[in-house]
C-alpha positions in Angstrom: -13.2 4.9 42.9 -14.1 8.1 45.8 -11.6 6.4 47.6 -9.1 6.5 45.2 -9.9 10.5 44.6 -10.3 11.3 48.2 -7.1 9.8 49.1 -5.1 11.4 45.9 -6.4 14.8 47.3 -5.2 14.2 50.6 -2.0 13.0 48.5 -2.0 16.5 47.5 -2.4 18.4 50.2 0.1 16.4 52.6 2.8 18.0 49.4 2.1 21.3 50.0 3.8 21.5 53.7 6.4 19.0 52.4 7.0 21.9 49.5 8.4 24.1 52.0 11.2 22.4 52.2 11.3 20.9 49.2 12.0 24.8 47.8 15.1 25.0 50.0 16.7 21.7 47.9 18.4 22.3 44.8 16.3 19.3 43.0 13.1 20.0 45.2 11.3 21.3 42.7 11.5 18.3 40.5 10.3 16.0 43.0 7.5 18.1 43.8 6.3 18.2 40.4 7.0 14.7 39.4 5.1 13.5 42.2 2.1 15.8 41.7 2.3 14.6 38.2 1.8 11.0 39.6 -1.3 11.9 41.6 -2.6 13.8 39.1 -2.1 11.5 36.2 -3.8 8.9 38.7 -6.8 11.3 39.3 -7.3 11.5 35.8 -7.6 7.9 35.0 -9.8 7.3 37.7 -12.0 9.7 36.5 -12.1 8.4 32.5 -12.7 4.8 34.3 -15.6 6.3 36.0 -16.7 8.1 33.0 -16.6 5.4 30.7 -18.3 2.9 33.3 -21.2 1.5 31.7 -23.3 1.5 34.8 -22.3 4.8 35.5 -22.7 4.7 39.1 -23.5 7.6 41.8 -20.7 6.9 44.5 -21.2 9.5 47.7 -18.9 9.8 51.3 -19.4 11.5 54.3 -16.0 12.6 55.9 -15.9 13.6 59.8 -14.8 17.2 58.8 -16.6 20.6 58.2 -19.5 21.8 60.1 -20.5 20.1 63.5 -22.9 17.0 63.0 -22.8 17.7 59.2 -19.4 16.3 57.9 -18.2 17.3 54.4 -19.9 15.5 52.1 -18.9 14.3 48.6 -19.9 12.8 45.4 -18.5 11.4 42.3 -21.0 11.3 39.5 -20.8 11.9 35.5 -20.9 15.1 35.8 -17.9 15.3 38.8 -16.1 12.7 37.0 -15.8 14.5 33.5 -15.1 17.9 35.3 -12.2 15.7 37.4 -10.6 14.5 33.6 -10.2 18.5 32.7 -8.6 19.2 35.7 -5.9 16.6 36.4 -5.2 16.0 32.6 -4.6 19.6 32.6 -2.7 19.4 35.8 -0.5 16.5 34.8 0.5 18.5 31.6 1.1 22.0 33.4 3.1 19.6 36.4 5.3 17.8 33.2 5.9 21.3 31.8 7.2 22.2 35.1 9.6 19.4 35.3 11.6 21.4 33.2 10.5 25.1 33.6 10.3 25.5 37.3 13.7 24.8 37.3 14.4 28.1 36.0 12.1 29.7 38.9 12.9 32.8 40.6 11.6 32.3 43.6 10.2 28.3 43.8 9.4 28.9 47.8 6.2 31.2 46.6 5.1 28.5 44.0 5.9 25.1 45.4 4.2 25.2 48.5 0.8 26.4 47.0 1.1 24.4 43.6 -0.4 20.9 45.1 -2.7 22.8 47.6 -4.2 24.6 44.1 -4.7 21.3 42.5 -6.2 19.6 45.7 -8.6 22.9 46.1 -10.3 22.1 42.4 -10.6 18.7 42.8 -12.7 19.2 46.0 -14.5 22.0 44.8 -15.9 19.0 41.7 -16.1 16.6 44.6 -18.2 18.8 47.2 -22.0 17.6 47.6 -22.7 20.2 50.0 -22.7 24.0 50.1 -20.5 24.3 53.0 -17.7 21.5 51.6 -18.2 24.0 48.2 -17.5 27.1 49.3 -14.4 26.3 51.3 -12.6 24.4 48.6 -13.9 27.5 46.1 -12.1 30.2 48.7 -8.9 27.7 49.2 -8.7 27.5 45.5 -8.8 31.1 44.8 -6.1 32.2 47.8 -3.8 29.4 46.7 -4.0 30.7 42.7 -3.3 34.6 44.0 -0.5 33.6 46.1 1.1 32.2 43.0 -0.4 35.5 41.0 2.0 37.4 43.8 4.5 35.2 43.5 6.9 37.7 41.4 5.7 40.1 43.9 8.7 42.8 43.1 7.0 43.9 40.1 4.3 45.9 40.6 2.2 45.1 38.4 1.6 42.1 39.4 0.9 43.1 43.3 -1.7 45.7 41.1 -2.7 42.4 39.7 -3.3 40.2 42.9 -5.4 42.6 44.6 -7.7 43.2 42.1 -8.2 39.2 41.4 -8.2 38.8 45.0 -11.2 41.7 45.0 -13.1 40.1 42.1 -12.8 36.6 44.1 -14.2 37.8 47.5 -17.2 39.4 45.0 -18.0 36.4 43.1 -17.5 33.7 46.7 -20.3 36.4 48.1 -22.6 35.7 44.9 -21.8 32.5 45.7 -22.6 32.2 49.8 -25.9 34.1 49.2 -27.0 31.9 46.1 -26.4 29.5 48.6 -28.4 30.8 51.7 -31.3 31.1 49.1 -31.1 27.2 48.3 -30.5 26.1 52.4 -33.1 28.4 53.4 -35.9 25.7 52.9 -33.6 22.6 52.5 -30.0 22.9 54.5 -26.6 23.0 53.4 -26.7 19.4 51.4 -26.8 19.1 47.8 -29.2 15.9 48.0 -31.6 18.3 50.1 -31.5 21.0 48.4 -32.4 18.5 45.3 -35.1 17.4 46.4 -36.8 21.0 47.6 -39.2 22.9 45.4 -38.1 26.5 46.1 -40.6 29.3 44.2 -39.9 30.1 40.5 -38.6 34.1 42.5 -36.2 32.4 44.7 -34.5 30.1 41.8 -34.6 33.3 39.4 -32.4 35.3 42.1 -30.2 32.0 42.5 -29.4 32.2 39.0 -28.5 35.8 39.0 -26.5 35.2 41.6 -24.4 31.9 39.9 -24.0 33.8 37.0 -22.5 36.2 38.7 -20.4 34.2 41.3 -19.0 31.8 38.5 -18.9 34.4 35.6 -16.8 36.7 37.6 -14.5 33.8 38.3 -14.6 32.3 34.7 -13.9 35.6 33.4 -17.7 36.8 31.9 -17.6 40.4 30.4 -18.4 42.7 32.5 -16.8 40.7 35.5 -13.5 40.0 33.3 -11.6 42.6 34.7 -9.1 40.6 36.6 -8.3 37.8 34.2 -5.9 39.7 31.9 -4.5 41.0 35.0 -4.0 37.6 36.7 -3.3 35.1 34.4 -0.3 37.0 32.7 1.3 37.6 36.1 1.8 34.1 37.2 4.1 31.8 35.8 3.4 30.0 33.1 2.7 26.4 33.6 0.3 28.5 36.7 -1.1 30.3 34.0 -1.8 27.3 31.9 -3.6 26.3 34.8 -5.9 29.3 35.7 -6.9 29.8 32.2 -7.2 26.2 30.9 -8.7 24.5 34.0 -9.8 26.8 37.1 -11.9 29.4 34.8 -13.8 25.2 33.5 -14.0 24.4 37.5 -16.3 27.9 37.5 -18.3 26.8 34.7 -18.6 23.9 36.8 -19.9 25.3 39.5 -22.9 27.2 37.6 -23.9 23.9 35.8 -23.9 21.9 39.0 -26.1 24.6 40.6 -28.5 25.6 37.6 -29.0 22.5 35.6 -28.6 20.1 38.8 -29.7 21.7 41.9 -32.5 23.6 40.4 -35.9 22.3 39.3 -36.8 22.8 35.4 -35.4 26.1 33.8 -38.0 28.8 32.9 -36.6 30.3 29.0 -35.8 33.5 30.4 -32.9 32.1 32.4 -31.7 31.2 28.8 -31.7 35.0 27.6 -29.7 36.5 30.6 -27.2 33.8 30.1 -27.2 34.2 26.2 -27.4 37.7 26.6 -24.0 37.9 28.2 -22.6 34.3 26.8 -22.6 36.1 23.0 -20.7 39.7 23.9 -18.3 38.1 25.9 -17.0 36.3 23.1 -16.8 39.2 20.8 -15.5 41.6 23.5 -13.0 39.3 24.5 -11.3 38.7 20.8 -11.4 42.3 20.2 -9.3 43.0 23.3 -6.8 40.4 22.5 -6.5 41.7 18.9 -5.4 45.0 20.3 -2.5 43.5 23.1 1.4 43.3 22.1 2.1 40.9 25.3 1.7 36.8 23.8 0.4 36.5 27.7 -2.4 39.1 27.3 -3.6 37.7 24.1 -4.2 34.6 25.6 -5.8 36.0 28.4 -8.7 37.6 26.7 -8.9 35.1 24.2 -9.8 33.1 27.1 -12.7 35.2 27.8 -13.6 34.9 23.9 -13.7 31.2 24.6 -15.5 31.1 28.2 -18.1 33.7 25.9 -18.9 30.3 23.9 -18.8 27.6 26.1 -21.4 30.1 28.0 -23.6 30.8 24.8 -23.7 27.0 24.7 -25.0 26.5 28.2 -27.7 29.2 27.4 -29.0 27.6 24.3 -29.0 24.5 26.4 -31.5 26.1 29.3 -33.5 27.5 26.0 -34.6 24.0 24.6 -34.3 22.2 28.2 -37.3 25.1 29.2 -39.1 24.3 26.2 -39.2 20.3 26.3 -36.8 20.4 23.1 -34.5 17.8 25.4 -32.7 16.2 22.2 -31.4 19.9 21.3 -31.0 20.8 24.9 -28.3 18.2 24.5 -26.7 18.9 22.0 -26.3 22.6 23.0 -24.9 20.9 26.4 -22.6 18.6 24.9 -21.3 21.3 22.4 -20.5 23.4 25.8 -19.0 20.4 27.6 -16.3 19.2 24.5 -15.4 23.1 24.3 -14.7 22.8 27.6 -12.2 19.9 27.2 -10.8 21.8 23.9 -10.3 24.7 25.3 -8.5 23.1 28.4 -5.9 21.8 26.1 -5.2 24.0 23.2 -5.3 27.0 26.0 -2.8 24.9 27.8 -0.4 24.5 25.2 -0.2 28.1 23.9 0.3 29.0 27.7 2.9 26.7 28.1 4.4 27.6 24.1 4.5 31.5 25.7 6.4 30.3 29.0 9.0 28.7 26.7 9.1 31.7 24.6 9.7 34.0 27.8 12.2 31.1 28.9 14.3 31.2 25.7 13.7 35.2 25.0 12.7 36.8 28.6 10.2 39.1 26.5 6.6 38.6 26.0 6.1 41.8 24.0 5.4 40.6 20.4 7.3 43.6 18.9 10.8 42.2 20.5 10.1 38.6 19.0 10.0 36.9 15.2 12.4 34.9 13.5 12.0 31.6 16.2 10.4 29.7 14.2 14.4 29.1 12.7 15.3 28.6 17.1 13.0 26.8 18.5 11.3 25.1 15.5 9.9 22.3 17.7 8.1 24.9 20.5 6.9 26.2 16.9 5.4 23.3 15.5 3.4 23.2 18.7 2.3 26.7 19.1 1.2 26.6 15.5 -1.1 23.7 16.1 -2.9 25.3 19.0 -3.3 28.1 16.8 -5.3 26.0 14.7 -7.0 24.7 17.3 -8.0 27.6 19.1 -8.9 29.4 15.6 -11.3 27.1 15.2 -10.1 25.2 11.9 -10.8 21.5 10.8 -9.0 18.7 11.4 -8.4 20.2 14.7 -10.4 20.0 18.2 -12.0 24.0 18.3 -13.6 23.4 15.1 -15.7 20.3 16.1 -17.1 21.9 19.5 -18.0 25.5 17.5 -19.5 23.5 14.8 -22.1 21.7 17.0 -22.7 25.3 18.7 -23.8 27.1 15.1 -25.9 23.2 14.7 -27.7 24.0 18.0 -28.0 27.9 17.2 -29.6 26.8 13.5 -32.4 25.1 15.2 -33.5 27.8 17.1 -36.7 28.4 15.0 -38.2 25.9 16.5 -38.8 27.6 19.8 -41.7 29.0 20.6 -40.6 32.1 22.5 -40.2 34.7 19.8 -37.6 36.8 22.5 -35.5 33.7 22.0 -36.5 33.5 18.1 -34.7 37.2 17.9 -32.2 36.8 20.6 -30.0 33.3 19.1 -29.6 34.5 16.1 -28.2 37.6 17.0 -26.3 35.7 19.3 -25.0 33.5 16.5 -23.7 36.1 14.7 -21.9 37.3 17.5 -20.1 34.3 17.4 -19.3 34.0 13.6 -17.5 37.6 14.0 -15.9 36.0 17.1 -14.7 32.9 15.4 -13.2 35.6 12.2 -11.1 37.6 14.4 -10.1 34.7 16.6 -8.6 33.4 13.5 -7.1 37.2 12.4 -5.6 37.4 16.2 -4.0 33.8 16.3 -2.4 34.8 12.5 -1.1 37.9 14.1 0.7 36.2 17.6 2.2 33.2 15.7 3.4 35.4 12.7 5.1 38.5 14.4 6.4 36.3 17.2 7.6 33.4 15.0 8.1 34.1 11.5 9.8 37.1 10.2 13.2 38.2 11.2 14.6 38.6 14.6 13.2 42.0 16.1 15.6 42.3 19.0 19.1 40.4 20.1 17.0 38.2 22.6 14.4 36.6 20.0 17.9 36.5 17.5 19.9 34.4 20.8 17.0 32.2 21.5 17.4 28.7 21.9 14.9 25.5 22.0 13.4 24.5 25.4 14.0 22.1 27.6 12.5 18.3 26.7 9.8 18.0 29.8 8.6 21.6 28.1 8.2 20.3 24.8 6.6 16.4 26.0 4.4 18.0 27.2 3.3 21.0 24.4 3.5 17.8 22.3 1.3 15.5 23.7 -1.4 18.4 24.2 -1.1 18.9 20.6 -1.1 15.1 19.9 -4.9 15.3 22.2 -6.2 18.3 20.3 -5.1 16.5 16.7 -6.9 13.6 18.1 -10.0 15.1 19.7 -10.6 16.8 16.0 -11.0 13.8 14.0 -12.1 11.2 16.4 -14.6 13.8 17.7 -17.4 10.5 18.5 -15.5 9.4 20.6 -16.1 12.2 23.2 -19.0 13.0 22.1 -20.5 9.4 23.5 -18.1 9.7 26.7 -20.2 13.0 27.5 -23.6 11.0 27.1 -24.0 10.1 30.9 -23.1 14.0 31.9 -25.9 15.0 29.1 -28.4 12.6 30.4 -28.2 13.8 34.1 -27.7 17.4 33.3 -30.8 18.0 30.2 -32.3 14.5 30.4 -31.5 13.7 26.8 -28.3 12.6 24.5 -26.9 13.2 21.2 -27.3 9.9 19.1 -24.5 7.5 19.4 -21.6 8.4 17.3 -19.2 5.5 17.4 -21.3 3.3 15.2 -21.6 5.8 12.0 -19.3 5.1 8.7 -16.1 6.1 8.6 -16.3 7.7 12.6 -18.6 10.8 11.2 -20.3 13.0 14.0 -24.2 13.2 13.4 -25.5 16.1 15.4 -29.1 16.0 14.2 -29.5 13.6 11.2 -27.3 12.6 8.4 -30.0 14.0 5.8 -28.9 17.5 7.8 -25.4 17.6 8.9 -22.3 15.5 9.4 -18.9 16.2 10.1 -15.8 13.8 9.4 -12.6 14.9 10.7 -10.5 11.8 9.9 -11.4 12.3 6.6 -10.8 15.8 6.7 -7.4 15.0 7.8 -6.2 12.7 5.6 -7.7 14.2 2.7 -5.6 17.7 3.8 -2.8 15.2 4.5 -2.8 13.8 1.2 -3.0 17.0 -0.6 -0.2 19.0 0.9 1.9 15.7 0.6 1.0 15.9 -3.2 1.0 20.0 -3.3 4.5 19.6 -1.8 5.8 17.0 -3.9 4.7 18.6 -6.9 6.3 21.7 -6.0 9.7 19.9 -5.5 10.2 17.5 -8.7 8.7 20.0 -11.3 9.5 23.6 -10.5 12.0 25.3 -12.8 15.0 24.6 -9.8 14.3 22.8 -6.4 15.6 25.1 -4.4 16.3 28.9 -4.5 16.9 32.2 -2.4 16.7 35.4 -2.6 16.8 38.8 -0.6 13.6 39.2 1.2 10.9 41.8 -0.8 11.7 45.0 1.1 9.2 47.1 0.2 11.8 49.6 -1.7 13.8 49.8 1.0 17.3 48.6 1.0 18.0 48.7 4.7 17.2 45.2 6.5 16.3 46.5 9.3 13.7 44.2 11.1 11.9 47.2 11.9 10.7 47.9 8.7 9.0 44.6 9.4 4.9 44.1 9.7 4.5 44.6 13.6 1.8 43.7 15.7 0.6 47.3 16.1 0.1 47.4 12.4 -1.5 44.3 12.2 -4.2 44.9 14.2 -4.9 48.6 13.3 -7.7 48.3 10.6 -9.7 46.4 13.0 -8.9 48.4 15.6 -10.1 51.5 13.4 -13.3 49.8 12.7 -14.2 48.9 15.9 -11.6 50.9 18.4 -14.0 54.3 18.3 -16.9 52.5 19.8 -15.8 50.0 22.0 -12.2 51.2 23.2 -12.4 54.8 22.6 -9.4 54.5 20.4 -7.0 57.9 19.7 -4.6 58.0 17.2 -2.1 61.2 17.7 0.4 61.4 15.2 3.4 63.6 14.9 5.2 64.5 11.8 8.3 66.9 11.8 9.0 69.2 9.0 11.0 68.2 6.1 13.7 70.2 7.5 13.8 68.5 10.9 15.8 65.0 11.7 13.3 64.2 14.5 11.6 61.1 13.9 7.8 60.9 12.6 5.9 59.5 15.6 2.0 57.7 15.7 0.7 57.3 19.5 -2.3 55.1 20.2 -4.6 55.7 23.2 -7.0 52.6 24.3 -9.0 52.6 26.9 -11.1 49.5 28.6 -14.6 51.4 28.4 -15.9 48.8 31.3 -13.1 49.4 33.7 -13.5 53.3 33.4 -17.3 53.2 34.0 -17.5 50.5 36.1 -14.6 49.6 38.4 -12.7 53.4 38.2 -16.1 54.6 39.7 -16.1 51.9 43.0 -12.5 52.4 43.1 -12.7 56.2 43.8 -15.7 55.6 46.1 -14.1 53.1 48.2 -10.3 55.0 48.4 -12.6 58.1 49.4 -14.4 56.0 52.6 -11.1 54.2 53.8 -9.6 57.6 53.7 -12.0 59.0 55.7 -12.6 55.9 57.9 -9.4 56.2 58.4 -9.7 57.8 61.6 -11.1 55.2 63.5 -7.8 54.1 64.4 -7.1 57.1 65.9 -9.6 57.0 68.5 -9.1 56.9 72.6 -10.2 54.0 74.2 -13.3 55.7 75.8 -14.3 56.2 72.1 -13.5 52.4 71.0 -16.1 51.2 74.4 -19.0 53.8 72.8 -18.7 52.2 69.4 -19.0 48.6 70.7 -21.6 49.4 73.1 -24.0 51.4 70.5 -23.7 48.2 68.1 -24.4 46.4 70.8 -27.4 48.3 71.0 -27.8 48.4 67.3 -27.9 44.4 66.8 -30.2 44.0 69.7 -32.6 45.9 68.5 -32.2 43.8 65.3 -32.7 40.6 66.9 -35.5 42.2 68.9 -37.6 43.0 65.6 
């Protein structure tokens, strides 16, 4: 089965030169994307064969590349292998949606050529098994996703965009190369070495300081978030789906490999840093996509809101792990894992639902949407089910992975630490507000941008997508209908990923009545989704029915309620500014500083009454706006340097010279 991956990844890689002039055909892009859909969809099944082998096997390579008299190694374990599903099942999707929407590209030469090279990168990065092979494919990935962030480079906001991801990248590879250098210091660059070292309980508390902030900055963890908004609205879409559904689970990846793998036995207060930042992440980053008029945006941050849970999951996880309390440990694990693999498809599909809104419309502002639910009822349909899905409602896939969280987070009173007693539940209620406003913000996109009437002539011309768009928002919402009420299923597909990771596994879930998920006991807590489905199936059937056959007359319209107001204008519609302005009066003093300026003329005066609203990102003014200033005031005054004579240039290198000598001297 490695030899199936490795050779699908060179598969890759050989497409990305053949892209170049693939761009110049009129059909190239198809081909491109059909046959990364091929390799992709081939990656993915050997990975769910491997998954589901019931000797779940360690496989392991050593390639002549890399480092001299090292070679790059790799491995394809449980953990690779379910980490391998995300991505290429996300990849096939994102490479079906651009069957159809990359034809409408720009400017394919600055997407094709790095499209394949992106997808190659991630599935090395999971395949790596040394820190050398790791690192590489982590650096290729990111350069080949800012490229694509660039790719509309005539706007400048998305150059403004690509710098500072490319910033936050370098930041989070150096966490990275030194969390790394910690680990190899006693053991080398291998991952089977640096298993089988002991390093001190200070060195593996600075390596995990240094994951966390290597892989949060790339996942998107609040305070390192600052380039995901940025980034993932600037790309294109089925890219997008991509960044935000997949490359931010390939970082959470890369701190499970590292912390629960690598590492010996967690110590509980690794648990609280992680929880400690797992738990406002979630509730910063549904607060900031509450406040955002761009569909893109929203997404974006809810992202973060998301990455916030699967985080606060991994946390409770090291909690129990630390404190022998294996058979929670795994379920806090396996809650984090299936939110991973929920979040890569219902984030997926409302990416993809907002590129066919931006195909059909060219607007992502909310305000110039509404009425296309009437135009493109099928993009509709599926948008509204990853709504669902991301808001966390039954039958659908969120609501199973959140659930298990809040079961894991109730059995916190069994640990001893009384630091973690304090700290869970706090961060459990974190997450209920999180999982409320996720809900609030997901009403707010689908109903201004879909329901209502048409707020500008674009969203009143707009017209269906093409049918490789919609197979593939379909099928994604197909998965997340099925991952919500056969739930077991994935839940015993994760065992072998639980087991290596926290040493322990939920109990099997196939076997129970009627497919009902047993986190704990069944005395305690069970979920059925299937029935939960057919039972809401039954009744709106029935509901609807009723409705139909014994209502005064079937059928009957009238004038929209106005409000008083005789004009039908759609601006006297609910807008998305409205929407969101009681929460963000509740919350908008404290955490975004939130102005509200209004203007009202006299009565006398024809001039318009205006309201302006002021937000500002609290953490990017005292945080990043700080460094910012300080490094624009050194380049300005390093500056010089390259203004110097020649005699000048010789002194420089001859007192480092000096410099590093008497370095290596001492």
């Amino acid at each position: 089965m490695i030899a199936v991956a490795l050779w699908s990844v060179a598969a890759l890689l050989a497409l990305a030169p053949a892209a170049i002039a693939l761009s110049m055909r009129p059909r190239g892009s198809v081909v491109l994307y059909g046959a990364c859909l091929v390799i992709t969809a081939a990656l993915c099944a050997t990975a769910l064969l491997h998954l589901l082998d019931p000797a779940h096997p360690v496989l392991s390579a050593t390639l002549p590349i890399g480092l001299p008299w090292l070679g790059a190694h790799v491995r394809l374990d449980a953990l690779s292998a379910f980490f391998l599903l995300v991505i290429n099942l996300g990849g096939a999707a994102a490479s079906l949606f651009a069957l159809g929407y990359g034809q409408h590209e720009d400017s394919p030469g600055r997407v094709l050529p790095f499209y394949p090279a992106y997808l190659a990168a991630m599935n090395v990065v999971v395949l790596a098994n040394d820190a050398f092979s790791f690192l590489v494919a982590w650096e290729f990935m990111s350069l080949t996703s800012w490229a694509m962030v660039v790719s509309h480079h005539r706007e400048a906001e998305n150059v403004r965009a690509g710098y500072v991801y490319l910033l936050m990248a370098s930041f989070g590879t150096l966490a990275l190369l030194l969390a790394f250098g910690l680990l190899a210091s006693g053991a080398g660059y291998d991952f089977d070495a640096i298993r089988a070292s002991h390093p001190s309980a200070a060195l593996t508390g600075m390596v995990v300081i240094l994951v966390l902030l290597g892989a949060g900055s790339k996942a998107g963890l609040v305070p390192l978030h600052a380039w995901l908004p940025l980034a993932h609205p600037a790309a294109p879409s089925h890219v997008s789906g991509l960044m935000s559904g997949v490359m931010t689970k390939v970082a959470v990846y890369g701190f499970v490999r590292i912390v629960f793998d690598l590492l010996p036995e967690p110590v509980w207060w690794w648990s609280m840093v992680v929880l400690l930042v797992g738990g406002p992440t979630a509730t910063l980053g549904v607060l900031y996509a509450l406040m955002q008029r761009d569909i893109k945006r929203v997404l974006a941050y809810s992202t973060i809101e998301n990455i916030g849970i699967i985080f606060t999951g991994l946390g409770l996880a090291l909690a129990f792990k630390a404190q022998g309390l294996d058979w929670v440990a795994a379920l806090a694990f396996t809650a984090a894992m299936l939110h991973v693999f929920n979040h890569a498809l219902f984030k997926s599909l409302l990416f993809f639902g907002a590129g066919a809104v931006l195909g059909a419309t060219g607007e992502r502002d909310m305000e110039k949407l509404g009425g296309l639910i009437h135009r493109m009822p099928k993009t509709a349909f599926a948008v509204l089910v990853g709504c669902v899905a991301i808001s966390a409602l039954p039958p659908f896939n969120g609501f199973v992975s959140e659930w298990l969280t809040f079961q894991a987070i109730l059995l916190s009173p069994q640990l001893p630490s009384w630091g973690l007693k304090l700290a869970i539940p706090a961060v459990g209620g974190l997450l209920a507000l999180a999982a409320a406003l996720a809900a609030a913000c997901f009403v707010k996109l689908y109903g201004i941008s879909f329901l209502g009437r048409p707020r500008s002539d674009v969203a009143a011309s707009a017209h269906e997508t093409d049918r490789f768009s919609l197979t593939a928002m379909l099928l994604l919402a197909g998965l997340c209908l099925i991952a919500g009420i056969l739930p077991g299923l994935l839940i015993d597909a994760l065992a072998p990923v639980s087991k290596d990771m926290v040493g322990n596994v939920m109990p099997h879930q196939v076997g129970l009545q009627w497919l009902t998920i047993v986190p704990i006991a069944e005395s305690r807590s069970s979920y059925n989704g299937l029935l939960v489905f057919v039972f809401a199936a039954l009744c709106g059937t029935a509901a609807a029915s009723a409705i139909h056959r014994l209502a005064s007359d079937r059928l009957r319209r009238a004038p929209a309620w106005d409000c008083g107001y005789p004009d039908p204008n759609p601006a006297i519609q609910y807008s998305a500014s409205s929407f969101s302005q009681p929460i963000r009066r509740v919350f908008g003093s404290v955490i975004f500083a939130a102005r509200e300026v209004g203007e009202m003329p006299p009565p006398s005066s024809p001039r318009p009454a205006r309201l302006q609203v002021e937000l500002h990102d609290l953490i990017w003014d005292a945080l990043y706006a700080p460094i910012a200033k300080v490094v624009g005031f050194a380049t300005d005054r390093i500056n010089i340097l390259q203004f110097l004579t020649i005699r000048r240039y010789l002194t420089l290198v001859f007192v480092a010279l000096i410099v590093l000598l008497l370095v290596v001297a001492l």
